[in-house]
C-alpha positions as CSV (number, residue, x, y, z in Angstrom):
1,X,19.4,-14.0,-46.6
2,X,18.0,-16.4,-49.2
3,X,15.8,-15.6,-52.2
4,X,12.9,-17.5,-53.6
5,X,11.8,-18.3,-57.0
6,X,7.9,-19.0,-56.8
7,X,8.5,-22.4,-57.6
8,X,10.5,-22.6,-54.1
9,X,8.1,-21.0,-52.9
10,X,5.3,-23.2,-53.4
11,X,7.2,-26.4,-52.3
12,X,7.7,-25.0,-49.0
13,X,4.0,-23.9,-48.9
14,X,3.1,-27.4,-50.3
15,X,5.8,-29.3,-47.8
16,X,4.1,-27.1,-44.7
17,X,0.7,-28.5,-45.4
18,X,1.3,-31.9,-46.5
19,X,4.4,-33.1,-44.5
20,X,4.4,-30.7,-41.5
21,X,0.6,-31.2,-41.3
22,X,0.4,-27.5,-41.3
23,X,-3.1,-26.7,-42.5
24,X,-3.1,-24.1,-45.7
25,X,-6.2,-22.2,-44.6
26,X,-3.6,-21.4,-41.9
27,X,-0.7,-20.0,-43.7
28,X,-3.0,-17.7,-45.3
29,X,-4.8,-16.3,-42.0
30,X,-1.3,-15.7,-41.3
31,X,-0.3,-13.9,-44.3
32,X,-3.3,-11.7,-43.9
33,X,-2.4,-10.8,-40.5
34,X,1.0,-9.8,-41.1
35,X,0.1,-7.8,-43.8
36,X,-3.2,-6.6,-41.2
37,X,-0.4,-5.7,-38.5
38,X,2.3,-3.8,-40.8
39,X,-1.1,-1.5,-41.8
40,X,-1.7,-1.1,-38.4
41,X,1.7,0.0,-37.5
42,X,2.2,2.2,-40.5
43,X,-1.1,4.1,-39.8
44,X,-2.1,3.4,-35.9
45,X,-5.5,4.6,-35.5
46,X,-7.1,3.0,-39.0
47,X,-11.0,4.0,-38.1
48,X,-11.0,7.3,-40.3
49,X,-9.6,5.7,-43.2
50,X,-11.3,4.6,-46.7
51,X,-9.9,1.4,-47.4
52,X,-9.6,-0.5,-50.9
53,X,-9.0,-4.3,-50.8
54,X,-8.3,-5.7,-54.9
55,X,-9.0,-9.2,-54.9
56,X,-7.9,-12.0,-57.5
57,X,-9.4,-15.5,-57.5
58,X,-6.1,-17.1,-56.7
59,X,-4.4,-17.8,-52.9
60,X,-3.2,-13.7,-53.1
61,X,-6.6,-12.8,-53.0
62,X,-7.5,-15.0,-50.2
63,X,-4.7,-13.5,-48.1
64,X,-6.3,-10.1,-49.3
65,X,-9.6,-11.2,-48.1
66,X,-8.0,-12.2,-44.4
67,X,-6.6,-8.5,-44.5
68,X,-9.8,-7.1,-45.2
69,X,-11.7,-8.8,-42.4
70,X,-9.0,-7.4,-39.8
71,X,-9.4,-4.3,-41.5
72,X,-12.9,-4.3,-41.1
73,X,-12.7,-4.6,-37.6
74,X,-11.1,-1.6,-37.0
75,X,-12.6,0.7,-39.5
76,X,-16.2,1.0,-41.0
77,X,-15.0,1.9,-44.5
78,X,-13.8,-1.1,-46.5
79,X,-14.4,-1.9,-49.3
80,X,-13.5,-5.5,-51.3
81,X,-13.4,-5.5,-55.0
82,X,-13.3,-8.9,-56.3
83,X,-12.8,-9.7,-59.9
84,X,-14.5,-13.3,-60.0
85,X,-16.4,-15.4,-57.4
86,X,-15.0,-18.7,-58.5
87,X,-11.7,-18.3,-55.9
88,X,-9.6,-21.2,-55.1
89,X,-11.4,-24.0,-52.3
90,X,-9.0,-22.0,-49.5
91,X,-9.4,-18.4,-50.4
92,X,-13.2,-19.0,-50.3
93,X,-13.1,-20.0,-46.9
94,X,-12.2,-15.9,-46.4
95,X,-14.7,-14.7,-48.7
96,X,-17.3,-16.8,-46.9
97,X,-16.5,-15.3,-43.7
98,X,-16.4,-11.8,-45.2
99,X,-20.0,-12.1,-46.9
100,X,-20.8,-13.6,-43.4
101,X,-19.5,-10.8,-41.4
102,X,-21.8,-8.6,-44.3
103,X,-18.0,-6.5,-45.0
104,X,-18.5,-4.5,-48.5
105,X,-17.3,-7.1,-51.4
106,X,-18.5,-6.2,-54.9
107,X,-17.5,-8.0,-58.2
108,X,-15.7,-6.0,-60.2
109,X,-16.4,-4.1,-63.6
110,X,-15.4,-1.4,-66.2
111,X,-18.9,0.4,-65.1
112,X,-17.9,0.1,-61.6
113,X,-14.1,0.8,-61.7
114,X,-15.0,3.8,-63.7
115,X,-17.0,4.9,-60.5
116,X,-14.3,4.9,-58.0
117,X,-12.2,7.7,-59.8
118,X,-15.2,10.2,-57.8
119,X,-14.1,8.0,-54.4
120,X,-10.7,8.6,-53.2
121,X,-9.6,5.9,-51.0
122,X,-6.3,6.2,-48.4
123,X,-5.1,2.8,-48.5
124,X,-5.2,0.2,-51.5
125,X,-4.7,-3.4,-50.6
126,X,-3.1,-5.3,-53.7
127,X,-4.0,-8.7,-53.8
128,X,-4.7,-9.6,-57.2
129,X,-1.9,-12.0,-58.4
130,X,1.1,-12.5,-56.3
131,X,3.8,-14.9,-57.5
132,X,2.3,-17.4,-59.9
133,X,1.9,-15.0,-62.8
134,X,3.3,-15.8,-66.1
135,X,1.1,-14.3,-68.8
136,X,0.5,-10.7,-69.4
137,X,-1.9,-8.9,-68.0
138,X,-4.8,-7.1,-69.9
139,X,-8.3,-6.4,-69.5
140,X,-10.2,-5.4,-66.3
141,X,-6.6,-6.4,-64.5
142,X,-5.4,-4.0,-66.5
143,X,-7.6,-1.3,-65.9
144,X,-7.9,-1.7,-62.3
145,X,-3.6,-1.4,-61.9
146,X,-3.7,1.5,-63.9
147,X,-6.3,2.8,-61.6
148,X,-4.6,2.1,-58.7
149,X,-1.4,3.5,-60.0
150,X,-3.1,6.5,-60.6
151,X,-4.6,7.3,-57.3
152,X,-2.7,9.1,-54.3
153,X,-3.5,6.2,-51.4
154,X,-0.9,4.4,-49.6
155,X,-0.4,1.0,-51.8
156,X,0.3,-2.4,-49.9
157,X,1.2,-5.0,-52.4
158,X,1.1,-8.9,-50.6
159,X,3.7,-11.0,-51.4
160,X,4.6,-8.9,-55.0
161,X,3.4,-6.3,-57.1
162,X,0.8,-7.9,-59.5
163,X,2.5,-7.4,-62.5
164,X,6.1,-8.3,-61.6
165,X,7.1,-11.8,-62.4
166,X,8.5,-13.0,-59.2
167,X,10.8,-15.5,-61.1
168,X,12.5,-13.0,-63.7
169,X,12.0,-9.5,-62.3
170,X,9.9,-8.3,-65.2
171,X,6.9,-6.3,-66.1
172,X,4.1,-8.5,-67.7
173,X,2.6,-5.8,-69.5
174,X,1.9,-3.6,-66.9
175,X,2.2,-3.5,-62.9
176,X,1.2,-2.2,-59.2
177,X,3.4,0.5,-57.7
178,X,3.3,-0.3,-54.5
179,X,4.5,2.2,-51.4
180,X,5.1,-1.3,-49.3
181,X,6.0,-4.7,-50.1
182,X,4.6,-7.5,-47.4
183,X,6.0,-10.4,-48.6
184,X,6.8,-14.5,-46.9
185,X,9.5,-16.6,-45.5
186,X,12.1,-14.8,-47.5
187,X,12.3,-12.5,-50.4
188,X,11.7,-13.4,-54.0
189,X,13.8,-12.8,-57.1
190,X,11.4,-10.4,-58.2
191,X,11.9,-8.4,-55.2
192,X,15.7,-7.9,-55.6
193,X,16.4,-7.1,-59.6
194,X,15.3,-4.8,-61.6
195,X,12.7,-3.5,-63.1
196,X,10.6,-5.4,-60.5
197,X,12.5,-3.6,-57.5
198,X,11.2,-0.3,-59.0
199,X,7.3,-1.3,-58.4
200,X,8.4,-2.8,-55.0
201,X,8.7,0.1,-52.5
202,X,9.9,-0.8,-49.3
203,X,10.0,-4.9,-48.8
204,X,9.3,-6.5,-45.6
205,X,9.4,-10.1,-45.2
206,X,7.1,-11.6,-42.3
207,X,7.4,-14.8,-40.5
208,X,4.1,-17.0,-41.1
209,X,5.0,-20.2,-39.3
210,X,6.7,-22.3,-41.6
211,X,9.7,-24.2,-39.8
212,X,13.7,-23.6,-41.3
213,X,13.4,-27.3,-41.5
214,X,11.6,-27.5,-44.4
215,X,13.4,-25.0,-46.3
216,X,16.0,-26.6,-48.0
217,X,18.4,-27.0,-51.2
218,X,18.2,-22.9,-51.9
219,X,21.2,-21.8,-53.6
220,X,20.6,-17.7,-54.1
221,X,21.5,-15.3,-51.5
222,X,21.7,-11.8,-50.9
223,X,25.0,-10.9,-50.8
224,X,25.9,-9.3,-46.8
225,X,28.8,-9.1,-44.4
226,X,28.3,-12.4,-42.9
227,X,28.8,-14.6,-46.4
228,X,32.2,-13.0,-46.2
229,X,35.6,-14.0,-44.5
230,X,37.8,-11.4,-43.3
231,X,40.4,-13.8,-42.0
232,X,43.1,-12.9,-44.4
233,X,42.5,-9.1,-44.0
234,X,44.4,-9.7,-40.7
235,X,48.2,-9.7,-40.6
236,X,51.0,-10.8,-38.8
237,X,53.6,-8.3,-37.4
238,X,56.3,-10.2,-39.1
239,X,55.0,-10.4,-42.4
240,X,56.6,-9.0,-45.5
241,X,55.6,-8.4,-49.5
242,X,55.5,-11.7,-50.5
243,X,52.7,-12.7,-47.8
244,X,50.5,-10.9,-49.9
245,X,50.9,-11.8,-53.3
246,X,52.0,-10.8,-56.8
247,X,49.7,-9.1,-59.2
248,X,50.5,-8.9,-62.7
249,X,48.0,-7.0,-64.9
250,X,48.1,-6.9,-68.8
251,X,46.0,-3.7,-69.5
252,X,46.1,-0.9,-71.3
253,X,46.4,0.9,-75.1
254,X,47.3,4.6,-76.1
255,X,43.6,4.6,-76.0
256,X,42.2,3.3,-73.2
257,X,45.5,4.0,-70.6
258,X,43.3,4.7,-68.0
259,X,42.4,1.5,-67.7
260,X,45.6,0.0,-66.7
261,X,45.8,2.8,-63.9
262,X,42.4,1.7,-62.7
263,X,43.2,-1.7,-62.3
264,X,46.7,-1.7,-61.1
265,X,46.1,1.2,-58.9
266,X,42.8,-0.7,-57.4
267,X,44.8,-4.1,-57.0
268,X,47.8,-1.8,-54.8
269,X,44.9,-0.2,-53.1
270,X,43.1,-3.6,-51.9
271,X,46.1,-4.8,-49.8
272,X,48.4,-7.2,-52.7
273,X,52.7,-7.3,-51.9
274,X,53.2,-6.5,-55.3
275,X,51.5,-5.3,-58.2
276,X,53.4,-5.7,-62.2
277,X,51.2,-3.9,-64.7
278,X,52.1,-5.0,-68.3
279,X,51.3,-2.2,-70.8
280,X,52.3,-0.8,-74.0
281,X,54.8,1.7,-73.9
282,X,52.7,4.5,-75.3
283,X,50.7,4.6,-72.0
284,X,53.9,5.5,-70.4
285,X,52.7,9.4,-70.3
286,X,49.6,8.7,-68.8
287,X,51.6,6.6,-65.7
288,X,52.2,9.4,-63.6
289,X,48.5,9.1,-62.4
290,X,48.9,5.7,-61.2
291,X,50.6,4.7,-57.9
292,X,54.7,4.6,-57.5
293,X,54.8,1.2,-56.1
294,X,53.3,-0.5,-59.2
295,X,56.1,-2.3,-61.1
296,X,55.4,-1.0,-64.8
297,X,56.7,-3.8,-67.5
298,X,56.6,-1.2,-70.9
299,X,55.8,-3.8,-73.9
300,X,56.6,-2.9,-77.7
301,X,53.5,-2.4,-79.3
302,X,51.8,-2.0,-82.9
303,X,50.1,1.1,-83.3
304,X,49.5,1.5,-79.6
305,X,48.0,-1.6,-79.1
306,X,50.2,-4.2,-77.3
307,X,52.4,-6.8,-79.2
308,X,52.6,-10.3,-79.4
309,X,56.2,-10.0,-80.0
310,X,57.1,-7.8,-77.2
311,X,54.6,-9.4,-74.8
312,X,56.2,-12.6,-74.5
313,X,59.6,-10.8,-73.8
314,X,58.6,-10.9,-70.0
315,X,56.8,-14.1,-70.1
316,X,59.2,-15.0,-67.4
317,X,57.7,-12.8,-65.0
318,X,54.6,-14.9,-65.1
319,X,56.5,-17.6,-62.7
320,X,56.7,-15.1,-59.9
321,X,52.9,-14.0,-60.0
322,X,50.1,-15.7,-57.7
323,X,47.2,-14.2,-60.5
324,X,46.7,-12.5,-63.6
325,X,44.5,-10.1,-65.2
326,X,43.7,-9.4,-68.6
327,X,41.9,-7.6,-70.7
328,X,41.0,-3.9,-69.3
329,X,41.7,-1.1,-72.0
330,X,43.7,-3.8,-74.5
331,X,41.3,-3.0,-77.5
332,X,39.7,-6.0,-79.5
333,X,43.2,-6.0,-81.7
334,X,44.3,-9.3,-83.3
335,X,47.4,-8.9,-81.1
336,X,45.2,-9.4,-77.9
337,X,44.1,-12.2,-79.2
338,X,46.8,-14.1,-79.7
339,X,48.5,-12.9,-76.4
340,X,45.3,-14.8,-74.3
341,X,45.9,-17.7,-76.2
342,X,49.1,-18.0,-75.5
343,X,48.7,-17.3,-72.0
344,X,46.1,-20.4,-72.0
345,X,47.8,-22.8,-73.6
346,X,51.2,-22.5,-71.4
347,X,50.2,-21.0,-68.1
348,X,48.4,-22.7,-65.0
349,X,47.8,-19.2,-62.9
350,X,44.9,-17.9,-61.6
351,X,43.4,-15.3,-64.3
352,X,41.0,-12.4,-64.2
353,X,39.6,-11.9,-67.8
354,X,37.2,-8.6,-68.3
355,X,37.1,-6.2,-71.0
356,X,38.9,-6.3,-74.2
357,X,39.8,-10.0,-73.2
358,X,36.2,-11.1,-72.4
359,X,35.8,-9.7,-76.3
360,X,38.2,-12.3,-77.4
361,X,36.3,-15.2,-75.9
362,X,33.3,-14.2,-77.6
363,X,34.8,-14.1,-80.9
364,X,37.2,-16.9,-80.4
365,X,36.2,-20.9,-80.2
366,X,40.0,-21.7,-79.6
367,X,40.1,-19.4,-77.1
368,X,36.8,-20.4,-75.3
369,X,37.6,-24.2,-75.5
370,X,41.3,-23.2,-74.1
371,X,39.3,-21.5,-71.4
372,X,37.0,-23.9,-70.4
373,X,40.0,-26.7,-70.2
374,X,42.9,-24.1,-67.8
375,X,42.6,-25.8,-64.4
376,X,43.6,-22.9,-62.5
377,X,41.3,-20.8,-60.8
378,X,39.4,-18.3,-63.4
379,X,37.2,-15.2,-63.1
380,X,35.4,-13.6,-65.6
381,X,33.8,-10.2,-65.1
382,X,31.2,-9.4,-67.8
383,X,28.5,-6.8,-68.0
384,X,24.8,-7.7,-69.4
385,X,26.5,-7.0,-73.7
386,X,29.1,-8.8,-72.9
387,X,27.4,-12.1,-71.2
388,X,25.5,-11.9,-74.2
389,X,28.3,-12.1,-76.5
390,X,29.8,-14.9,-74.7
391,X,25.9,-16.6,-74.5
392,X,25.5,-15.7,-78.0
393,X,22.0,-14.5,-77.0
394,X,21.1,-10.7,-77.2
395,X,21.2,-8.4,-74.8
396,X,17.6,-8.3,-73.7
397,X,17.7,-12.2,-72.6
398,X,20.5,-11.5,-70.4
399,X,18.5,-8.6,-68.6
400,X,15.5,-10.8,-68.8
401,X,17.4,-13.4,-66.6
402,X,20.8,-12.6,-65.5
403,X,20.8,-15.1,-63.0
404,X,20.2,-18.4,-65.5
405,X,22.9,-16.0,-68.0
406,X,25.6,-16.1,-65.1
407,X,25.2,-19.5,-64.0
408,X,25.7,-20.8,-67.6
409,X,28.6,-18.8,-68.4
410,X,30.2,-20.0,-65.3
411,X,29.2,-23.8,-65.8
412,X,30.5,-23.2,-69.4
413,X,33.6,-22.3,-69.3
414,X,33.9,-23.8,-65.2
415,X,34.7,-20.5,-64.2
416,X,33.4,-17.9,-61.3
417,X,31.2,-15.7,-63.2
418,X,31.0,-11.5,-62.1
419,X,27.7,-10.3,-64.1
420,X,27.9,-6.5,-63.1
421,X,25.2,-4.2,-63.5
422,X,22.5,-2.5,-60.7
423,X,22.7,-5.6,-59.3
424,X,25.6,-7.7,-59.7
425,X,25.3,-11.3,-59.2
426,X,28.8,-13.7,-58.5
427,X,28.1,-17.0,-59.2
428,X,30.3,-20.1,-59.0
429,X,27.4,-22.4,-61.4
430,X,26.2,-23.7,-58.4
431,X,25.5,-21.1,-55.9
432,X,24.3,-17.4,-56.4
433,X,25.1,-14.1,-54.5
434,X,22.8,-10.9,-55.5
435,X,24.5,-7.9,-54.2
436,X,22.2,-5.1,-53.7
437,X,25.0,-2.5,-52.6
438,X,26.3,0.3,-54.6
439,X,24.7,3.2,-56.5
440,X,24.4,5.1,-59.6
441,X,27.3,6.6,-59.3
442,X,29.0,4.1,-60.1
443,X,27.8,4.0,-63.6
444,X,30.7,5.2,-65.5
445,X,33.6,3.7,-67.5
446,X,36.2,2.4,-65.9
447,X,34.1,1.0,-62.4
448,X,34.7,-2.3,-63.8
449,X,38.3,-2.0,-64.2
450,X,38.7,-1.0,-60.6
451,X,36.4,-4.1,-59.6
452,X,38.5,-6.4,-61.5
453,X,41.9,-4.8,-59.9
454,X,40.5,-5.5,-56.3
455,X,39.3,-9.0,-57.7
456,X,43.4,-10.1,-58.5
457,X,44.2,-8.4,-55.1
458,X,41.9,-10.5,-53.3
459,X,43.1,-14.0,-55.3
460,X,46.8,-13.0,-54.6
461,X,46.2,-12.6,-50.9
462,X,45.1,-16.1,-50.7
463,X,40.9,-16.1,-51.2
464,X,39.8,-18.6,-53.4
465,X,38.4,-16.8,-56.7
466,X,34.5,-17.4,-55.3
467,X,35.4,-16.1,-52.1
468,X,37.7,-13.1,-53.9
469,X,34.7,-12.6,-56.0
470,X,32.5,-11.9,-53.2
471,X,34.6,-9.8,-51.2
472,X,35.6,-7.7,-54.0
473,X,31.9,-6.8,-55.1
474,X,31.0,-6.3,-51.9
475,X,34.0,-3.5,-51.4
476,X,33.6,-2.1,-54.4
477,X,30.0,-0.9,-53.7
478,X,30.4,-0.2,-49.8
479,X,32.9,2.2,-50.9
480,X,30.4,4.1,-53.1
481,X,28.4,3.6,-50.9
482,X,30.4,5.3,-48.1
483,X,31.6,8.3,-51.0
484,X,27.7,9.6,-50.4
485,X,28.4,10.9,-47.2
486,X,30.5,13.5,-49.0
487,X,30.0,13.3,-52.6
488,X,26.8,13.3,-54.8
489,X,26.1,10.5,-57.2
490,X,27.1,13.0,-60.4
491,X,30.6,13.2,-58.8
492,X,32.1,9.9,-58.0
493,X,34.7,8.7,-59.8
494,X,35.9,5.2,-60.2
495,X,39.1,6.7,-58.9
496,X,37.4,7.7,-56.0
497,X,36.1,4.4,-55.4
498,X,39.5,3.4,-55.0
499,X,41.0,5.7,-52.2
500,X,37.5,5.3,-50.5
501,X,38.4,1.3,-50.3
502,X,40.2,2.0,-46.9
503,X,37.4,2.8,-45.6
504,X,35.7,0.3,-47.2
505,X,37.9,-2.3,-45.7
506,X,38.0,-0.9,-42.1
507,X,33.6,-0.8,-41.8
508,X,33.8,-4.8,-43.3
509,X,36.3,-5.5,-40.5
510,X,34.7,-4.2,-37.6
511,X,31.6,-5.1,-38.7
């Protein structure tokens, strides 16, 4: 499914009504209706019901005052609080009718909002601002969301929580939280991240008769089962190791050796021939948790950090191997950075970099200009700190936009960019895929070293690094996803995650 900025969105509405010929007093009758019918089916018999419809002067409040005239059809106690008569030409089209019809509309005020904490209405209609907010709110709009958010009715938000920035996601000073989401055409950015999921509720995205013709050049997309190919997950009956592909994984210190296990173990787990984890010998104690088929290279190290020196002992492994990954558990040590360098400047593999290796980009310019001239397929995995460090922004513009943060950290270094977090977004610099999967139990160290282990898997099996992208995010959080049928969020481990990938795998097969 796609997702709209509101600039999208108001092209389509703009192409509907001046190419289609698709008049705009029409769209919004049939905004208001759908919101009008989703009231109706939540509620059935409406007549007993006191009903509050909040009203801005812009489009949103014209589709609140077609709601309100179907509302006030079926039930004698609406009331329509407007907070300025001078409404766009279409919206007043509605409020004509309404003052027509002699429905209860009232301009709004401090003296009069103050009055309505005695009333105690069942449903509140939000149609203040919708999706072409950009400035903060304060004042009377203030007042009047605090009030709704403070009542106990049943809140209906059109086309977005007034508040919620539909582009970014974020809280302009303050915002509705609505029970129910009635929104157009398709989904809006502001619907799908967070914080501005939180004030959402439910979302449901009505049809309102403008044609998939029109709709056009969209490049973000919820992340499902059908954007994914399952081709290769199919194999032959005389197929053998090297069908599959050969890992290698440079991971691990003596103090993060739990990271090269995640990985290595993940990348076994998600279907590769072979799997060569590279690692310093003092992890060595901590192997017996990972998996006996992993091929463990043991590399002379410097104070449990891996070694230059012994590191390119086994650099002719690297000719065997489809991909590589680097960078889980390695530590930001001087050593790790001259190790990725050297892999850049004489390998042409695909490479996963997260982690301690994503660290050394950051800090780096060799390194980053090496990285943005390799021509083999690359994958970087960061979360929102470490974008930042690579944008040189801080953290807070990365959560205030993580799409625009992925899609120039992949057109920068012409790379598939992973940005994990609640909502991961994958990310080629060209097109976007949101994935709204997984859970909060997946919020502890060492998730993202199993997501980049199913990542190399994925590559090594024969998926482009997009499509490997993709897949692998989408795994990762089915199979939390499937752990809550028998765990609680407190309890999954990012071990667990990995045995729960077969079923994982088998639900993505057969659909």
């Amino acid at each position: 499914m796609f997702v709209l900025t509101s600039s999208q969105m108001r092209e389509i509405d703009r192409k509907a009504s001046q190419e289609i010929g698709i008049p705009e007093v029409v769209l919004m009758e049939n905004a208001g209706f759908c919101v009008f019918e989703e009231i109706k089916k939540d509620f059935g018999v409406l007549r007993d019901k006191n009903i509050a419809v909040f009203c801005g002067k812009g489009n949103n409040g014209g589709d609140g005052f077609v709601v309100a005239r179907y509302l006030a059809q079926v039930c004698p106690n609406v009331k329509v609080f407007l907070f300025d008569e001078n409404v766009t030409l279409t919206s007043k089209v509605f409020l004509d009718i309404l003052k027509r019809l002699e429905v209860d509309v009232s301009i709004l005020s401090e003296e009069l909002l103050l009055s309505l904490k005695t009333q105690r209405f069942d449903i509140i209609v939000d149609a203040i601002f919708g999706i072409g907010l950009s400035k903060d709110i304060d004042g009377l709009y203030k007042k009047a969301i605090e009030y709704i958010n403070s009542s106990d009715a049943y809140v209906y938000s059109i086309d977005i929580p007034s508040g919620v920035c539909s582009d970014s996601a974020q809280v302009k000073g303050c915002a509705v939280r609505a029970s129910k989401t009635v929104t157009f055409v398709y989904p809006k950015v502001g619907h799908i991240l967070y914080p501005g999921s939180y004030y959402c509720g439910k979302v449901i995205v009505k049809d309102i008769g403008i044609p998939e013709k029109i709709i056009k050049d969209i490049k973000v997309k919820i992340l499902t089962a059908e954007d994914l190919d399952v081709s290769k997950f199919y194999r032959y009956p005389d197929s053998h190791k090297g069908d599959y592909g050969k890992v290698g994984i440079v991971a691990g210190s003596k103090y993060y050796p739990g990271a090269a296990v995640l990985c290595s173990n993940a990348a076994l787990q998600s279907g590769c021939g072979l799997c060569y984890l590279i690692t310093p010998q003092e992890t060595l104690y901590f192997q017996s948790l990972r998996k006996p088929e992993i091929i463990v290279l043991p590399v002379e190290s410097k104070e449990g950090v891996i070694s230059f020196d012994g590191f390119v002992k086994f650099k002719e492994y690297f000719a065997k191997l489809d991909v590589l990954g680097f960078g889980c558990g390695l530590t930001r040590d001087s050593e790790v950075e001259k190790i990725l360098i050297h892999i850049l400047e004489n390998f042409q593999i695909p490479i996963v970099i997260d982690a301690d290796g994503l660290n050394v980009l950051a800090s780096s310019q060799k390194a980053k200009n090496l990285l943005a001239s390799y021509k083999s397929q690359k994958v970087l995995t960061p979360h929102y700190m470490e974008a930042a460090r690579l944008l040189g922004v801080d953290v807070k513009d990365v959560a205030k936009n993580p799409i625009d943060a992925a899609t120039k950290i992949a057109r920068e270094f012409e790379t598939i960019c992973v940005l994990k977090g609640s909502r991961t977004i994958i990310t080629d610099g060209d097109e976007v895929f949101i994935n709204v999967f997984g859970n909060p139990g997946m919020a502890k160290g060492g998730s993202g070293d199993v997501l980049t282990g199913i990542i190399l898997s994925m590559i090594a099996q024969g998926y482009s690094a997009f499509e490997a992208a993709k897949i692998s995010v989408y795994l990762h959080s089915l199979s939390a996803d499937i752990l809550l049928e028998k765990k609680t969020m407190q309890t999954i481990l990012p071990s667990d995650i990995i045995e729960g990938l077969d079923s994982a795998i088998r639900r993505l097969i057969e659909g």
